[in-house]
C-alpha positions as CSV (number, residue, x, y, z in Angstrom):
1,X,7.1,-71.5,-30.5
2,X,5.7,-70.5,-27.2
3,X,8.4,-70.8,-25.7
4,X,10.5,-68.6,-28.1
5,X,8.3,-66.1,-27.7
6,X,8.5,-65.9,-24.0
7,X,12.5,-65.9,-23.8
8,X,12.2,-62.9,-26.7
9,X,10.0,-61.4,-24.0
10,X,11.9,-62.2,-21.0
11,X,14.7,-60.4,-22.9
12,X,13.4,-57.3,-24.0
13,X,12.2,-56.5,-19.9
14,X,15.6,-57.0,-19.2
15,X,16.6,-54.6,-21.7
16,X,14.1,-51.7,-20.9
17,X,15.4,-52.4,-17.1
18,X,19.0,-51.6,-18.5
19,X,17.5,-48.5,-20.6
20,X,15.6,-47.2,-17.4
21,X,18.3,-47.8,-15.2
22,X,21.0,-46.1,-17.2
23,X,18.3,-42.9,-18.0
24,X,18.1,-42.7,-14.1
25,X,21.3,-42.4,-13.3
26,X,22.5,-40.4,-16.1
27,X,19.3,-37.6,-14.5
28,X,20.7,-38.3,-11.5
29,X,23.6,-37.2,-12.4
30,X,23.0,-34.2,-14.0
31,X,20.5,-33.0,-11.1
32,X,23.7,-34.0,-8.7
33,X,25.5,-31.5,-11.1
34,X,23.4,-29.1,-11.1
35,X,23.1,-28.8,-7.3
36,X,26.3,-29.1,-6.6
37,X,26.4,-25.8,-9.4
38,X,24.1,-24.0,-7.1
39,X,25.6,-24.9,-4.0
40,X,29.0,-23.0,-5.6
41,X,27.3,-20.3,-6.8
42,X,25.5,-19.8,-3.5
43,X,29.0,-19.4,-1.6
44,X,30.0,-16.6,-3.9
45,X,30.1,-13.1,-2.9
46,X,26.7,-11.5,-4.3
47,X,27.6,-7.4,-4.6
48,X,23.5,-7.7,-5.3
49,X,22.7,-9.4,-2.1
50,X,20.7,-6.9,0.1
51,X,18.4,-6.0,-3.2
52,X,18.3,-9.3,-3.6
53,X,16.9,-10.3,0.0
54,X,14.8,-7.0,0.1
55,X,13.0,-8.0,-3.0
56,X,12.0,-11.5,-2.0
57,X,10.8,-10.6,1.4
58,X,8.8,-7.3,-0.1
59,X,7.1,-9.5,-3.3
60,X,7.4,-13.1,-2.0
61,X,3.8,-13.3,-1.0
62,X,1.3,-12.4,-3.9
63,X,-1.0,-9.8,-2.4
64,X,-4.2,-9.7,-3.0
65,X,-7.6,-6.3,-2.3
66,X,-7.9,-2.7,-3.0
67,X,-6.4,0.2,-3.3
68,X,-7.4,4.0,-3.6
69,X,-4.9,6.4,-3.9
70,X,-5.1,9.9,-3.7
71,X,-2.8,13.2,-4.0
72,X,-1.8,15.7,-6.2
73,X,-1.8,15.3,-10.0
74,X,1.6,15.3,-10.9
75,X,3.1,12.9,-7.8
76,X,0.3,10.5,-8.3
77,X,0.2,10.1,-11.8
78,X,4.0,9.0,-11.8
79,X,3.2,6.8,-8.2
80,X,1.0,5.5,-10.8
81,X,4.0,4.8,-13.4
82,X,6.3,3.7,-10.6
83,X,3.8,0.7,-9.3
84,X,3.6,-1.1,-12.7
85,X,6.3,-3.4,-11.7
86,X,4.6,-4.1,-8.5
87,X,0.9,-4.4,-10.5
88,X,2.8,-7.2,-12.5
89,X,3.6,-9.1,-9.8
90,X,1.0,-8.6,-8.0
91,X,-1.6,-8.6,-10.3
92,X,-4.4,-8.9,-7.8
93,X,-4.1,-5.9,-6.1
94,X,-6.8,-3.7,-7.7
95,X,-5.5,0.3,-7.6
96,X,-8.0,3.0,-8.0
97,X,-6.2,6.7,-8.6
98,X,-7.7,10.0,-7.9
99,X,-5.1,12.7,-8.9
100,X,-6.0,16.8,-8.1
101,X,-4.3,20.0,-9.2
102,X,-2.3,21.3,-6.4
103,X,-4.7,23.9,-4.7
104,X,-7.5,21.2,-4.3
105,X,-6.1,18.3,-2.9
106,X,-5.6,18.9,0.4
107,X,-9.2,20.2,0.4
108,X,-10.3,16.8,-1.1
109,X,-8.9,14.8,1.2
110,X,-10.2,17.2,4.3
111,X,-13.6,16.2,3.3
112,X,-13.6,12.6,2.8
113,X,-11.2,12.2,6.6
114,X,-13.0,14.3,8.8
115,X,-16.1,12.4,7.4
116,X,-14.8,9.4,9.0
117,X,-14.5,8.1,4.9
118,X,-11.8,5.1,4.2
119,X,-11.2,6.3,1.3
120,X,-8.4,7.3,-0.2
121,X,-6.0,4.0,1.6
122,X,-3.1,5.4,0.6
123,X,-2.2,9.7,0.2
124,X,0.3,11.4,-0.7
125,X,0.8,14.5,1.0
126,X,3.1,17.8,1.3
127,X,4.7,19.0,4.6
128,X,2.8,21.5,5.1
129,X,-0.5,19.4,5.8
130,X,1.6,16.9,8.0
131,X,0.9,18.4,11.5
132,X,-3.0,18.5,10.5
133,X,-3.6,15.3,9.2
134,X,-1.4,14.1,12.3
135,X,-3.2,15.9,15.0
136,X,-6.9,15.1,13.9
137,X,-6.4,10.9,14.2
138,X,-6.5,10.7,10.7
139,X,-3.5,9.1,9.7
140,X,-2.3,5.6,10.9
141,X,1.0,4.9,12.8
142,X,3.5,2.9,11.3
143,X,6.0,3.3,13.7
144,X,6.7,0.1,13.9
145,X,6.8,-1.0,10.2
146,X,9.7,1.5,8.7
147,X,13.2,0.9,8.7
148,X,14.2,3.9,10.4
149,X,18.1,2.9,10.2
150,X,17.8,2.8,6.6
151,X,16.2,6.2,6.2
152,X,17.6,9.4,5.6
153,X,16.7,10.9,9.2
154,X,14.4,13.4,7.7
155,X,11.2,13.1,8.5
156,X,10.4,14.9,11.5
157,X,7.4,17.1,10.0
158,X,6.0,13.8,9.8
159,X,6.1,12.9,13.5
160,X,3.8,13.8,16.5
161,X,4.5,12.8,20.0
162,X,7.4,10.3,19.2
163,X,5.2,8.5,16.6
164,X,6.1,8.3,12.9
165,X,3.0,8.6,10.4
166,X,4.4,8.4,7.3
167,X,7.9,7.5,4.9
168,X,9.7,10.1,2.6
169,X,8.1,10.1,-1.1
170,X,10.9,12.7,-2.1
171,X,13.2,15.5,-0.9
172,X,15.1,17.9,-2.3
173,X,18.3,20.1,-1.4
174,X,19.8,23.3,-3.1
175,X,22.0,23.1,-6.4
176,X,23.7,25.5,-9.0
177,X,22.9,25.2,-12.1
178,X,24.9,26.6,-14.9
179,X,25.7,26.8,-18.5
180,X,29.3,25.1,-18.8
181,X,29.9,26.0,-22.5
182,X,29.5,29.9,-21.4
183,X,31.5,29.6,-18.4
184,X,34.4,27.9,-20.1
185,X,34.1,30.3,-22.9
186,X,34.7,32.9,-19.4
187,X,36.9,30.9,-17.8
188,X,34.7,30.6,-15.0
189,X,34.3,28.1,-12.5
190,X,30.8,27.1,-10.3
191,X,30.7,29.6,-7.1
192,X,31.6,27.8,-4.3
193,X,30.7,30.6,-1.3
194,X,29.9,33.9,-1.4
195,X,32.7,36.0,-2.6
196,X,33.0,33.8,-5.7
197,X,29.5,34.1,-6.5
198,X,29.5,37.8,-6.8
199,X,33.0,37.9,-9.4
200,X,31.1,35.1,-11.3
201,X,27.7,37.1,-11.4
202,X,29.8,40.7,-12.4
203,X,31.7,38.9,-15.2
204,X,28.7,37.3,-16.3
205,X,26.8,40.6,-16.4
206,X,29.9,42.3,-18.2
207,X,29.3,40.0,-21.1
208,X,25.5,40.4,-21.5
209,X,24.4,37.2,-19.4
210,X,22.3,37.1,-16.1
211,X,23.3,34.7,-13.0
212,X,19.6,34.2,-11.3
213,X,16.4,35.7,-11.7
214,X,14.8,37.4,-9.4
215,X,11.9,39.8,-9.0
216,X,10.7,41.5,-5.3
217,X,7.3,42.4,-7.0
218,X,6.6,38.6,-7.4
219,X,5.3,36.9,-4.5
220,X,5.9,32.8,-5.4
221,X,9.5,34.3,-6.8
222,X,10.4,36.7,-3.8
223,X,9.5,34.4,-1.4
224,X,11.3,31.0,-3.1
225,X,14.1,33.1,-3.4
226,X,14.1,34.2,0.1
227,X,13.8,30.5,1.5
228,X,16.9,29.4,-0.7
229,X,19.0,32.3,0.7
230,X,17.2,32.3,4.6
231,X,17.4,28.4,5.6
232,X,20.9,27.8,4.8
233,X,21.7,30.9,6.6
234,X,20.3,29.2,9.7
235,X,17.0,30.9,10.0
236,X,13.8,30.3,9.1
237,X,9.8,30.9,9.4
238,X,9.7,28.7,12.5
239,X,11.5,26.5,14.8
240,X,11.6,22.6,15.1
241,X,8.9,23.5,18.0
242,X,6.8,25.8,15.7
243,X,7.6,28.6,17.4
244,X,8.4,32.0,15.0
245,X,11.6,32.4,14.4
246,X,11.9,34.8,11.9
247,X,12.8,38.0,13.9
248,X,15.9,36.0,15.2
249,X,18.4,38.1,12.9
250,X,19.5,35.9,10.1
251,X,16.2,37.1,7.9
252,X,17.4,40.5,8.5
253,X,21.1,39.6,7.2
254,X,19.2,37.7,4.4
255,X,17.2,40.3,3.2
256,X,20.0,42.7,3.2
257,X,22.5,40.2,1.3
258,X,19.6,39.7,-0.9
259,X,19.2,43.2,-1.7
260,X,22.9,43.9,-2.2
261,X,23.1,41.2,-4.6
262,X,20.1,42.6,-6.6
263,X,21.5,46.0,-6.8
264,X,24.3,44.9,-9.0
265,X,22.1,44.3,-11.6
266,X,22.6,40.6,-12.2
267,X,19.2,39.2,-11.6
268,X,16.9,39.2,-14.6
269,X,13.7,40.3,-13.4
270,X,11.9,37.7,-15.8
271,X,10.3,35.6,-13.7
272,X,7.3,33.6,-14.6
273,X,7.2,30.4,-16.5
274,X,7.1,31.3,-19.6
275,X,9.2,34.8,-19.4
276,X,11.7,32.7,-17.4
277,X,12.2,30.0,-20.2
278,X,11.6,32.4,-22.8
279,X,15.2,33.8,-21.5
280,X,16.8,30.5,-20.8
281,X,16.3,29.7,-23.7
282,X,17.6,32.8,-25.7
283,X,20.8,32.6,-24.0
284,X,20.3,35.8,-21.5
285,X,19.8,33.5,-18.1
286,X,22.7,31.0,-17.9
287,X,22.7,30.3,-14.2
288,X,19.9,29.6,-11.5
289,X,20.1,28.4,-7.8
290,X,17.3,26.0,-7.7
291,X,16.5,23.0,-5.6
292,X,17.8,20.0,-6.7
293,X,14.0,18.8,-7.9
294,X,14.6,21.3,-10.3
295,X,16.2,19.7,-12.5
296,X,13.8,17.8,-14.4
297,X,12.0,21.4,-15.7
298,X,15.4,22.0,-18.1
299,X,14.6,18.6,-19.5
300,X,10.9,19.5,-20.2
301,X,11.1,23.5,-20.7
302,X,14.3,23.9,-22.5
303,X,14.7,23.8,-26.6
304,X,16.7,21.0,-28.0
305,X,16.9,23.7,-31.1
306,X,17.4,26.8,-29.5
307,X,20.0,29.0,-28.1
308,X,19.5,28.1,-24.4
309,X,22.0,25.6,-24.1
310,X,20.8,22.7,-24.7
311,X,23.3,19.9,-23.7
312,X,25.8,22.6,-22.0
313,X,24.3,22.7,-18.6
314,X,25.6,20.9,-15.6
315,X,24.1,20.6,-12.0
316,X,26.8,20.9,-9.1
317,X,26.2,21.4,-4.7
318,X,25.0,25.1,-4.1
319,X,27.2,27.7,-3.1
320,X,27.7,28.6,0.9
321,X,26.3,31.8,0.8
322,X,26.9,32.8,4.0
323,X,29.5,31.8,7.0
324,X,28.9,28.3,8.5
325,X,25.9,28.0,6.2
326,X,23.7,25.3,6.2
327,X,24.5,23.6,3.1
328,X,22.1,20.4,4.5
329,X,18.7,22.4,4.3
330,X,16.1,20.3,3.1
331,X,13.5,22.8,0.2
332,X,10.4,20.3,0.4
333,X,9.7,17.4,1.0
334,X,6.4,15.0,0.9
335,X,5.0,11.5,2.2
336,X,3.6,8.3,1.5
337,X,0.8,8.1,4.5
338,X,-1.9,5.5,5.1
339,X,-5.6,6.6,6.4
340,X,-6.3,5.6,10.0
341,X,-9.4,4.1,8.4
342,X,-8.2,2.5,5.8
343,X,-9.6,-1.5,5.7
344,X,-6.4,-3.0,4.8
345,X,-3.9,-1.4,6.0
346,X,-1.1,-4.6,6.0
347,X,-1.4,-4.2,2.3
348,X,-1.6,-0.3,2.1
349,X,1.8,-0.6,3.9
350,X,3.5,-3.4,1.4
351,X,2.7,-0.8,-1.3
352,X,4.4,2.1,0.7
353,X,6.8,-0.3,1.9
354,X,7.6,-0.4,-2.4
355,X,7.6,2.6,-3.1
356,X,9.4,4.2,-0.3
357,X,11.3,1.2,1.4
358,X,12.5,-1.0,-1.6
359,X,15.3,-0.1,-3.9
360,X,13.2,-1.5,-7.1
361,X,10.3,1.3,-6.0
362,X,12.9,4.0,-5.7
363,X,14.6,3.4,-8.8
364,X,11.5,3.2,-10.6
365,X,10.5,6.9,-9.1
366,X,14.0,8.0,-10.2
367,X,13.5,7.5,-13.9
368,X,10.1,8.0,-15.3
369,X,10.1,9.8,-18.6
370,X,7.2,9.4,-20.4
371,X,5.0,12.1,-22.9
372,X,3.4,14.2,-20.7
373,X,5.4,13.1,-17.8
374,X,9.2,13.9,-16.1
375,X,10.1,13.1,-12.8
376,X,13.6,12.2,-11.6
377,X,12.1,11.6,-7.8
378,X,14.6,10.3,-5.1
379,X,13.6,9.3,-1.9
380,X,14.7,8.9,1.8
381,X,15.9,4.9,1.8
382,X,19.5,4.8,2.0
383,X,19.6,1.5,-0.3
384,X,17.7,3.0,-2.6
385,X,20.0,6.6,-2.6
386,X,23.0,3.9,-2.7
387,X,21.9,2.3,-5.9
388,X,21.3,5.7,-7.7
389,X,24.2,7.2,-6.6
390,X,26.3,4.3,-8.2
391,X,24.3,4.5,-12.0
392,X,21.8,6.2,-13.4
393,X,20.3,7.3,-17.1
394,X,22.7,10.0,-18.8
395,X,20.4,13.4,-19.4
396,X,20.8,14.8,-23.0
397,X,19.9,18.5,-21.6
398,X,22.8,18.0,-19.3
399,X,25.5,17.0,-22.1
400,X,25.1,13.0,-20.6
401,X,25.7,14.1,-16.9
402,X,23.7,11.1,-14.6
403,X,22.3,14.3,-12.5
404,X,20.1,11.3,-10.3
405,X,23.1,9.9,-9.2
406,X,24.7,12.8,-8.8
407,X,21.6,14.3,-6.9
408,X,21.6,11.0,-5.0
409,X,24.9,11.8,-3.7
410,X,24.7,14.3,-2.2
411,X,21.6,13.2,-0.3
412,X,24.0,10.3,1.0
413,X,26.4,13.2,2.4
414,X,23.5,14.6,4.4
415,X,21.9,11.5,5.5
416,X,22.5,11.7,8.9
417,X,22.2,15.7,9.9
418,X,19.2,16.9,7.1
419,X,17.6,20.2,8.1
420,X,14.1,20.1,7.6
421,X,11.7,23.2,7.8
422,X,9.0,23.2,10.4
423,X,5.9,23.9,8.6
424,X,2.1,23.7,9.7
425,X,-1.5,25.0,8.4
426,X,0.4,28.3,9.1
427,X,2.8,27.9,6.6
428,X,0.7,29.2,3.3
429,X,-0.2,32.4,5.2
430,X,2.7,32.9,6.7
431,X,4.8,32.7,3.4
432,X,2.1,34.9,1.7
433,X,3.4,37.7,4.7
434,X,6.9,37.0,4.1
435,X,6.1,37.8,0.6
436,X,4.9,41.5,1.4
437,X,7.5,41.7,3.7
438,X,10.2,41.3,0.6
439,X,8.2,43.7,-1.5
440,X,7.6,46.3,1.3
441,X,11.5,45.9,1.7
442,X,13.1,46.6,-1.8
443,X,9.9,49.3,-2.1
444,X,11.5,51.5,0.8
445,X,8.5,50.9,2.6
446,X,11.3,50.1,6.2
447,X,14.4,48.8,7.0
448,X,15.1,45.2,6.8
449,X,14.3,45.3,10.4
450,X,11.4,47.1,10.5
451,X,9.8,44.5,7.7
452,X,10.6,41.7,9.4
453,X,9.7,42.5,13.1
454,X,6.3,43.4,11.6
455,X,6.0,40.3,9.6
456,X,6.9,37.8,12.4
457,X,4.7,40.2,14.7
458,X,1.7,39.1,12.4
459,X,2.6,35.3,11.6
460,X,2.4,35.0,15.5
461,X,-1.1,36.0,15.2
462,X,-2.3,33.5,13.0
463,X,-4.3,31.0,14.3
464,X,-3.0,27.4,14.1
């Protein structure tokens, strides 16, 4: 009996051997299978390839500190939005947000940097506060870090003795916009130059409509309005050096072009926010030249019930208004800085690196609509512009237009020759004279160059 039993026993090894030597090799197999599978796939041709690289070597690691962050409202709340994705996979990088209206920001962050404070990390700040910030130590270099052949070559408000202190958070170039419905129903066409600007802005006038607004009498509108027509002229407030430039003729020929075009009566001289949308959207303003940031204000400002158009209007490049204009001029821009103080600043720049360097961060800036918040942000990386350019979200306001990608593309055409404006601590003050110089103009108060020799006579008196 004994022995019985121990043959049955001999048996049954022999049989799990079998079973586990079959199971084996069947896995093997499989695992042979499937690595020969990934082997095939990893010869094909990946159209995603470069996203794909830039995304493991920006998120491989897990990072790990703090963060403070710190700039206007509006452009930090949706930094805020855009880093949710990173916050996911990073999810122990602790980010602390303080977010200012416009006027008090830059005050803000005076205060805590010239006190030698580390906080905020990471600021966002406009062009005008560049050369400040720059000049007092108070912003780190990172010269080395960004990819400078992937970057719209734009930045140069944001460089100081052949140092870069910062990376692009967005730009923005001039655009038409227009109502399509009423210019088919005119058989008009979007003003490409001059001449064709004027016959568009008659006929439109003819039939009861207005091409622009514009009003001398208001200083943020006379003076936004100057800048759209002045730096694609050529001219300007100052040179790349800082230097005044305005008395170099071409605000003189601005003003004067400015003034002729006014005097045919086909600027609406409603003008603030809610008189300006108040006529949009009653049909009476069916055409602005705005930059292309612009954009996202029809989507939040104009009635989906109303009369203004909603789903007829289109966004196309700007009309040359004057010969060999500069159609590459740059409105605004901002930037992603770090503090010279700052305790970490390898991870402060993986943020930045993100947001401003990663085709995942840029995206994410390009399409944040959320209640309470619209942007449609697109930055200086190439990849990133590349990406946008190719698909984007269809806007309703815009009858399903992708403006982003149509916004993006023209970016790509001026990546390599942008015009930036010089600006400095000067800049406020100096606009604020250019302002008085427009309403002392169209009041008779002097010739176009009387106005503006006095006006460059005083911005060259301002202390830096």
């Amino acid at each position: 009996m004994n022995s019985k039993r121990a043959i049955t026993l001999i048996l049954v090894m022999f049989m799990m051997v079998g079973l586990l030597i079959g199971c084996g090799t069947e896995n093997g197999s499989e695992q042979n299978k499937s690595a020969d599978k990934d082997n095939t796939e990893a010869e094909k041709p990946n159209d995603n390839e470069p996203e794909e690289k830039e995304k493991s070597q920006t998120q491989s690691t897990e990072l790990k500190g703090k963060i403070s962050l710190w700039g206007g409202a509006h452009l930090t709340n949706i930094t805020e939005i855009a880093l949710e994705s990173f916050s996911e996979k990073n999810p122990d990088v602790e980010f602390t947000f303080e977010k200012y209206p416009f006027a008090e920001y830059p005050t803000k962050m005076r205060l805590q940097l010239s006190a030698g404070d580390s906080d905020p990390n990471i600021m966002i700040i406009h062009d005008f506060l560049c050369d400040q910030f720059m000049k007092a130590g108070w912003l780190e270099d990172i010269s080395d870090r960004i990819p400078k052949d992937k970057l719209i070559q734009s930045y140069q408000n944001i460089m100081n003795d052949g140092k870069t202190y910062g990376v692009m958070m967005q730009q923005s170039f001039l655009a038409f916009y227009y109502r399509s419905d009423i210019f088919k129903q005119l058989g008009l066409n979007p003003p490409t130059n001059y001449d064709e600007y004027i016959k568009v802005a008659k006929e439109l006038k003819n039939n009861g409509y207005f091409i622009d607004a514009f009003n001398p009498s208001d200083n943020n509108n006379a003076k936004n309005s100057f800048k759209n027509y002045l730096y694609p002229a050529g001219g300007g407030i100052f040179d790349s050096e800082g230097n005044v430039m305005l008395d170099n003729g071409k605000a003189v020929e601005t003003l004067n072009k400015l003034k002729a075009i006014n005097d045919l009566g086909v600027f609406s001289p409603d003008v603030s926010d809610e008189a300006l949308w108040t006529a949009i959207n009653d049909s009476k303003i069916v055409a602005r030249l705005a930059p292309t940031y612009y954009a996202a204000y029809f989507e939040s400002n104009l009635d989906p019930e109303g009369k203004g158009g909603y789903g007829s209007w289109k966004m196309v490049a700007a009309p040359n208004m004057f010969n060999n204009a500069l159609d590459n001029y740059q409105a605004s821009s901002t930037y992603y800085v770090i503090n010279s103080k700052a305790p970490d600043k390898e991870l402060a720049w993986k943020v930045i690196e993100f947001l401003a360097c990663s085709v995942e961060g840029g995206r994410a800036l390009s399409e944040i609509n959320r209640e309470g918040t619209m942007a449609k942000i697109v930055n200086g990386y190439i990849p990133s512009i590349e990406s946008i350019a190719k698909d984007s979200r269809s806007w309703d306001v815009f009858g399903g237009q992708k403006v982003t990608s149509d916004i993006a593309k023209i970016f790509l055409k001026y990546k390599d020759n942008a015009v930036v404006a010089y600006k400095d601590l000067r800049t406020s003050e100096a606009e604020n004279i250019v302002a008085q110089m427009i309403n002392d103009f169209f009041s008779n108060k002097g010739t176009a160059e009387d106005v503006v020799n006095d006006a460059a006579k005083k911005i060259r008196a301002l202390n830096q």
